[in-house]
C-alpha positions as CSV (number, residue, x, y, z in Angstrom):
1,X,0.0,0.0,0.0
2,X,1.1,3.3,-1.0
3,X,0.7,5.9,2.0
4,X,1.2,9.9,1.2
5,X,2.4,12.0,4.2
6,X,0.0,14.0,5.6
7,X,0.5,17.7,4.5
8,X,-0.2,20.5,6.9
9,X,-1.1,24.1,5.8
10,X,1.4,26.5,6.7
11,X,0.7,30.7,7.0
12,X,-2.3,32.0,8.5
13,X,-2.8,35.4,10.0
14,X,-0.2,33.8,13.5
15,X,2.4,33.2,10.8
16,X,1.9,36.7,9.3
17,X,2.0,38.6,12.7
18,X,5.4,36.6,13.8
19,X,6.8,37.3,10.5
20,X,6.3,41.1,10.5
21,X,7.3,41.2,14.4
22,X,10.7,39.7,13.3
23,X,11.3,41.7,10.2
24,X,10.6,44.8,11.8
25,X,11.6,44.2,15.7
26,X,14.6,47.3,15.7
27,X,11.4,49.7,14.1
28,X,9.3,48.5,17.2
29,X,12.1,48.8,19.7
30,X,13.0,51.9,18.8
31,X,9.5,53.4,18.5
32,X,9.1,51.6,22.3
33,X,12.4,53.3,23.3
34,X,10.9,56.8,21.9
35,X,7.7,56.5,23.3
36,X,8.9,55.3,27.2
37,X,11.5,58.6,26.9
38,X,8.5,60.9,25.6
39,X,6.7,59.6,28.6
40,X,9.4,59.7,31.1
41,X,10.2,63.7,30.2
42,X,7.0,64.9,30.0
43,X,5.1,62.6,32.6
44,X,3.5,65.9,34.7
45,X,1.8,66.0,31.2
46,X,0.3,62.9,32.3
47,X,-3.6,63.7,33.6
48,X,-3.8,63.7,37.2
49,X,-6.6,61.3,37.0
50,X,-4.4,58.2,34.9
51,X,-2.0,59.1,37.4
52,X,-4.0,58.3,40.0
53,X,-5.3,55.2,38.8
54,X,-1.8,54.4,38.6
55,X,-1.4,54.4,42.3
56,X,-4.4,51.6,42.5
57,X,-3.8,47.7,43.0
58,X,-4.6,47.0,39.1
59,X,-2.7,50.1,38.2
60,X,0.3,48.6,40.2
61,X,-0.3,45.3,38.9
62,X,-0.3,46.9,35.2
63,X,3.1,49.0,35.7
64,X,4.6,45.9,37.5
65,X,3.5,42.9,34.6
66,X,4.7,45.7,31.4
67,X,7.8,46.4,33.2
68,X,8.9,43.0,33.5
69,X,7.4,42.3,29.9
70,X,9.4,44.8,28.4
71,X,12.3,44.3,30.3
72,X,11.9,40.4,28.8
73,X,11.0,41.3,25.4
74,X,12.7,44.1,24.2
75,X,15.7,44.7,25.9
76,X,17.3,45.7,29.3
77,X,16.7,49.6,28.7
78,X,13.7,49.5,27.7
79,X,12.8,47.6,30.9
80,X,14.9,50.4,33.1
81,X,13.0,52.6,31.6
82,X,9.3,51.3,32.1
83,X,10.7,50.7,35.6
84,X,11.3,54.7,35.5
85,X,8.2,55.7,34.0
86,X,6.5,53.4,36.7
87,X,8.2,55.1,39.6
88,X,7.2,58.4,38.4
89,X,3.8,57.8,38.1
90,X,3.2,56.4,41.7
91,X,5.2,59.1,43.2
92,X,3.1,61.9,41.0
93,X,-0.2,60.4,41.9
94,X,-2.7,62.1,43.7
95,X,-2.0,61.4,47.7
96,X,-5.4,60.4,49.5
97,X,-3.8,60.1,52.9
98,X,-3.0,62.8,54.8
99,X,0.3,63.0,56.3
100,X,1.9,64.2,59.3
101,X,-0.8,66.7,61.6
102,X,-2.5,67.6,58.7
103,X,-6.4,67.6,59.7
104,X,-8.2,67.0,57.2
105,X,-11.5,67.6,58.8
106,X,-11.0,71.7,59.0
107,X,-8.7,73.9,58.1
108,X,-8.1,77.3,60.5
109,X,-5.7,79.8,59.1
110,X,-4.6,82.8,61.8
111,X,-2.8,85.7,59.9
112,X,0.7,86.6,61.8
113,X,0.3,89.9,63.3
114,X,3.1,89.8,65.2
115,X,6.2,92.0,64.1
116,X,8.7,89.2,66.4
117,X,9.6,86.5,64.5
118,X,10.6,82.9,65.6
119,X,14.5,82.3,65.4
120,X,14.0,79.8,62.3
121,X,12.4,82.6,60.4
122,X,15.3,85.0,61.1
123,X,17.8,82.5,59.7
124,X,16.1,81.1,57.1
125,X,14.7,84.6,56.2
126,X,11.2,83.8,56.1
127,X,8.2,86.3,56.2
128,X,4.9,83.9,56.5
129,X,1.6,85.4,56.1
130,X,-0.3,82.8,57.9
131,X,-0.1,79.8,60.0
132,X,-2.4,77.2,59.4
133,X,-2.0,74.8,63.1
134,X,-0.2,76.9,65.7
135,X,-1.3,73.4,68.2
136,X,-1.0,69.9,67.5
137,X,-3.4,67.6,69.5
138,X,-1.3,64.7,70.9
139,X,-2.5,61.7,72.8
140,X,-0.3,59.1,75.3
141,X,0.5,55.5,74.0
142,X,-2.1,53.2,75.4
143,X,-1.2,49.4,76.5
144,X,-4.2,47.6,75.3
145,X,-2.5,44.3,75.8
146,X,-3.5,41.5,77.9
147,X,0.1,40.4,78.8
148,X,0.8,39.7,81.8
149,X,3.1,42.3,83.4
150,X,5.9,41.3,86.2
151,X,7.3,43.9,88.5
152,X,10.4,43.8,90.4
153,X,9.2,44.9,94.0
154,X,7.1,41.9,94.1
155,X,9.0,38.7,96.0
156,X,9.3,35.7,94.2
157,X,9.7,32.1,95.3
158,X,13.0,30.4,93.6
């Protein structure tokens, strides 16, 4: 019996795509390389609200998986670089915590009337306007625990 050998089709739209990835992969690189340094120099262009969303689990998750893509696929700058760009979004986000004795609740600003200034002023040669807290509302550290505590005065059995 006379067998043939099977014949597969070869091309299709998979084949076309690698083909045109490979031919032109320095094109792509370097329009990748253009792009992340456009991005990196003027990323205050960047709207505040992508920036924010930056900040975000998914938005971490999304800087984190093309760094690491591009740092795979392309080459080793291009991943420094998206590592960059990545870094300078989340620091330029939009902060929703505030920080230090910032209230956030209310905000009371007392106009300096006062011709004395405070010693830092004089050296640093600062004239403020305003002051914004002139008292910071502190409380003691509270031992909620239920340790048991051992003192020295009390006598022990050995």
């Amino acid at each position: 019996m006379n067998h043939l050998p099977l014949q597969l089709m070869s091309g299709g739209a998979r084949e076309h795509l690698t083909d045109m990835f490979k031919r032109h992969s320095l094109q792509i690189d370097l329009y990748i390389l253009s792009g992340l340094i456009l991005a990196i120099t003027f990323v205050k262009e960047i709207p505040v609200n992508i920036r924010g969303q930056a900040g975000t689990f998914l938005g971490r998750l999304f800087l984190f998986f093309f760094t690491i893509v591009f740092a795979d696929s392309y080459s080793w700058v291009n991943g420094l670089l998206m590592a960059t760009l990545s870094l300078l979004l989340l620091s330029l986000g939009p902060r929703t915590v505030a920080e230090g004795f910032q209230s956030p609740y209310d905000v009371n600003l007392k106009l300096v009337t006062q011709k004395k200034k405070w010693w830092i002023e004089e050296i640093l040669h600062e004239n403020p306007i305003g002051i914004q807290e002139d008292s910071v509302k502190t409380s003691a550290i509270q031992d909620n625990s239920n340790a048991s505590r051992s003192s020295s005065g009390q006598g022990g059995s050995r």
